[in-house]
C-alpha positions, 0 to 999 in steps of 0.5 A: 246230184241235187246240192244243199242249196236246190233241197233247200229251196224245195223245202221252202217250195214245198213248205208253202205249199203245206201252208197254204193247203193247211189253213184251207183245210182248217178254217176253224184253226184261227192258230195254224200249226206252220208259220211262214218262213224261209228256207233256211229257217226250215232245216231244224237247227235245235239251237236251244235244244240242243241234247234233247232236241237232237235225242227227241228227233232221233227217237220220233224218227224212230218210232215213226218208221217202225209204226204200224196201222195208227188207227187199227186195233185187232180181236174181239174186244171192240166188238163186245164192249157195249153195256146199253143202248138208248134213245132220249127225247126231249119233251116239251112238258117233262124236258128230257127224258129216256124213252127207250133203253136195252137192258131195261133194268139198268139204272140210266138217271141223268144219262138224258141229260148227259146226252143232250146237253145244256143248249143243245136245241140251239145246234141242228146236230150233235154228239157228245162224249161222257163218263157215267160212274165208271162207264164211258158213253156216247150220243148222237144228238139230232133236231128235226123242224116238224108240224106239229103243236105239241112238240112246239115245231121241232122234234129232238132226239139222242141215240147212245150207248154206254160202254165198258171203256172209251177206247171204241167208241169211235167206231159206233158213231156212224151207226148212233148218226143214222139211227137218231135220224131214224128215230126223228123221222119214224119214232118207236123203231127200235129193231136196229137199235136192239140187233146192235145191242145183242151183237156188241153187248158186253157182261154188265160190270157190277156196279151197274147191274140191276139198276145198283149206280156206282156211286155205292159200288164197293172198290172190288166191284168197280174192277170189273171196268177198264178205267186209267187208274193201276199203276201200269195202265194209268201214264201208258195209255195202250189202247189211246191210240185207236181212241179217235178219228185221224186227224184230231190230234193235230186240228188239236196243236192247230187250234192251241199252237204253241200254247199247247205246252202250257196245257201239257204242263198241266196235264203232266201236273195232272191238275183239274182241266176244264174245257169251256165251249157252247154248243156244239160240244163234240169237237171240245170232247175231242180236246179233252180225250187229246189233252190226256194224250198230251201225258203219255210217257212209258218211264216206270215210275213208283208214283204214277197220278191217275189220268181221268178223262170226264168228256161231258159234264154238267151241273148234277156232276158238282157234288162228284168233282168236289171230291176230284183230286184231278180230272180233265172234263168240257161243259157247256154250262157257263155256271162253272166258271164261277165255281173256282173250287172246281177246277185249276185251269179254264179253257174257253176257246184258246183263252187258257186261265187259272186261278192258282198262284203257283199255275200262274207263271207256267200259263206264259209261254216261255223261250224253250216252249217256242222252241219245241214248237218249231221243232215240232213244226220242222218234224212235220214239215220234213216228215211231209217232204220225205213222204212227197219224196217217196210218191205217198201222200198219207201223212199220219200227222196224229202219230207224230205229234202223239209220238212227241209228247210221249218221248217228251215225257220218257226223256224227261222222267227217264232223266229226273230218274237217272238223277234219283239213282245217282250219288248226289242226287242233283238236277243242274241247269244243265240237266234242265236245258236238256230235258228240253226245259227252261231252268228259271221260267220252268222252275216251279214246274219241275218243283210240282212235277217232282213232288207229284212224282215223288222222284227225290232228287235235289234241283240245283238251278239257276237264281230266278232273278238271273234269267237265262 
């Protein structure tokens, strides 16, 4: 029988080896999600957490092993949830234009630009994820070097589709791939593209029927399109799960390490998110649709802010974002850095910033921050071990760390209510701490997070001039 001290000692062995097979894997990860450490660093001690640490682990052990399939979805809905299809060149007299579509009485103004985004002849290949009134789209983008004068050397093309939501769309990029290659390469077939459509087309919600845009749709018509906006749908988010390939959850925390918990606050706060990047774009999409992850939570609350996941936007959407009380989008036009009124928090590369004073202090990563990074950190690297243990090497990393954050967030609204329901009413330092918070750097958080929710209790916490 194995003792405390030789389990140990694998750990760190086989911690190593995770470390080292995980920054191989992620060369573009410049913050890898495990640090190096000792054995006996490993074992999680929760410390700090304490309370909430020892319910998290309980509950994401859980959920862990009763999960099904992660990426796998049943029924017909994902098989007809198609609205249009089509195909965007770029010319070198008109720019960017739509050169085919199904139906072709849709109205698809600025879809051409929403599909070949701002410097995307600077990349040989792209996609792009975007909203388009209350459609979901996605394009495949593709540069092919050819000899010819009138198209100035290089021919580029976009094949996409709109669709009644995102939760799908996934599923249709490898066909989108091939087909802008088959249109680089023999322009005007469009049989395929035409076959596609017939068998995964879905009924034309109102506000985009018979080219009518959804700008001037009526609150009744826009019902006909699955957006996260009812009361129920909007904090659940059933279907997110099956919304994105395996693996981009966690090259997600990779990326943004323990910073990852600023942005979650953020998100929580359901504050106006904006990802900055240059070309190519499709892997910042993925950052918007996994920082909306980050705000799962199953708590019924009376309030419940919308989550809006935009994907790609660009200049033709600022008159829109004006009026946007909270969104979560990426561009690749650096002209939105400049236009402040625009957004609350700006993401460039791993650089999170905001303008808003009272945003300010939740930017820095605090004590109990660093904390749940660790646990996180032990979370994986035990569930790892305990796969190896058993012969199986499918780790679903994206489960985990989704299955976090949304206990996480139960734990913490599940308590703020509990408060509410009580006879005094009162939120302590101590009720703070074992939500997994920091009762004076995460003050001002929890006061926004109080208010946006309008859970009514009464915060009784440490003087912020006493740090804990």
């Amino acid at each position: 029988m194995r003792g405390p001290t030789t389990i140990v000692r694998k750990l760190a062995s086989f911690r190593n080896d995770v470390i080292i097979s995980k920054m191989a894997a992620s060369m573009s990860d410049v913050s890898p999600l495990l640090k190096e450490t000792n054995g006996e660093d490993f074992a999680p001690k929760n410390r700090i957490l304490g309370k909430f640490g020892e319910s998290l682990e309980q509950n994401v052990t859980r959920r862990l092993q009763i999960r099904g399939n992660f990426l796998s979805s049943t029924g017909r809905e994902e098989d007809s949830d198609v609205v249009s299809v089509f195909v965007v060149t770029f010319d070198t007299k008109s720019g960017n234009t739509v050169e085919w579509s199904l139906p072709e009485d849709n109205d698809l103004d600025g879809v051409e630009f929403k599909s070949m985004p701002s410097g995307a002849h600077t990349t040989v290949s792209d996609f792009t994820y975007f909203r388009m009134d209350n459609l979901y789209g996605l394009s495949c983008f593709a540069k092919m070097s050819v000899d010819s004068e009138a198209e100035r050397g290089a021919r580029m093309k976009s094949v996409g589709l709109l669709s009644t939501s995102y939760t799908n769309l996934y599923k249709h990029m490898q066909f989108l791939e091939s087909q802008v290659r088959i249109q680089l390469e023999t322009p005007g077939r469009y049989d395929q593209l035409a076959a596609f459509f017939f068998d995964h087309q879905s009924l034309l919600p109102a506000t985009f029927h018979n080219g009518t845009s959804g700008r001037d749709a009526t609150d009744a018509e826009s019902e006909t399109v699955s957006v996260i906006s009812s009361a129920r749908s909007d904090h659940f988010l059933p279907h997110m799960e099956i919304t994105h390939p395996a693996g981009c959850f966690s090259q997600f925390i990779n990326f943004f390490g323990e910073n990852i918990f600023t942005l979650w606050k953020y998100v929580l706060l359901r504050r106006r998110i904006l990802f900055f990047s240059p070309p190519p774009i499709g892997v910042v999409c993925f950052r918007v649709y996994c920082a909306c992850m980050l705000g799962q939570y199953e708590v019924e609350l009376d309030t419940t802010p919308e989550l809006k996941p935009f994907f790609y936007i660009n200049i033709a959407d600022i008159e829109n974002l004006e009026s946007e009380l909270s969104y979560v989008a990426c561009t690749t036009e650096k002209i939105f850095q400049e236009k402040k009124t625009l957004y609350d928090v700006y993401v460039d590369n791993q650089d999170i910033t905001t303008h808003i004073p009272r945003l300010k202090d939740m930017a820095k990563v605090n004590k109990m921050d660093r904390e749940k990074f660790n646990f996180l950190n032990n979370q994986r690297c035990a569930q790892m071990f305990r796969a190896q243990e058993m012969g199986d090497d499918d780790v679903d990393d994206d489960h985990l760390f989704s299955t976090f954050f949304t206990e996480q967030n139960n734990h913490i609204f599940q308590t703020l209510q509990d408060a509410a329901k009580s006879v005094d009413k009162t939120i302590t330092s101590e009720h703070v701490r074992d939500m997994g918070l920091d009762p004076v750097a995460d003050r001002q958080f929890l006061m926004d997070l109080l208010e946006l929710y309008g859970i009514d209790v009464i915060l009784m916490v440490d003087n912020p001039c006493c740090p804990v």
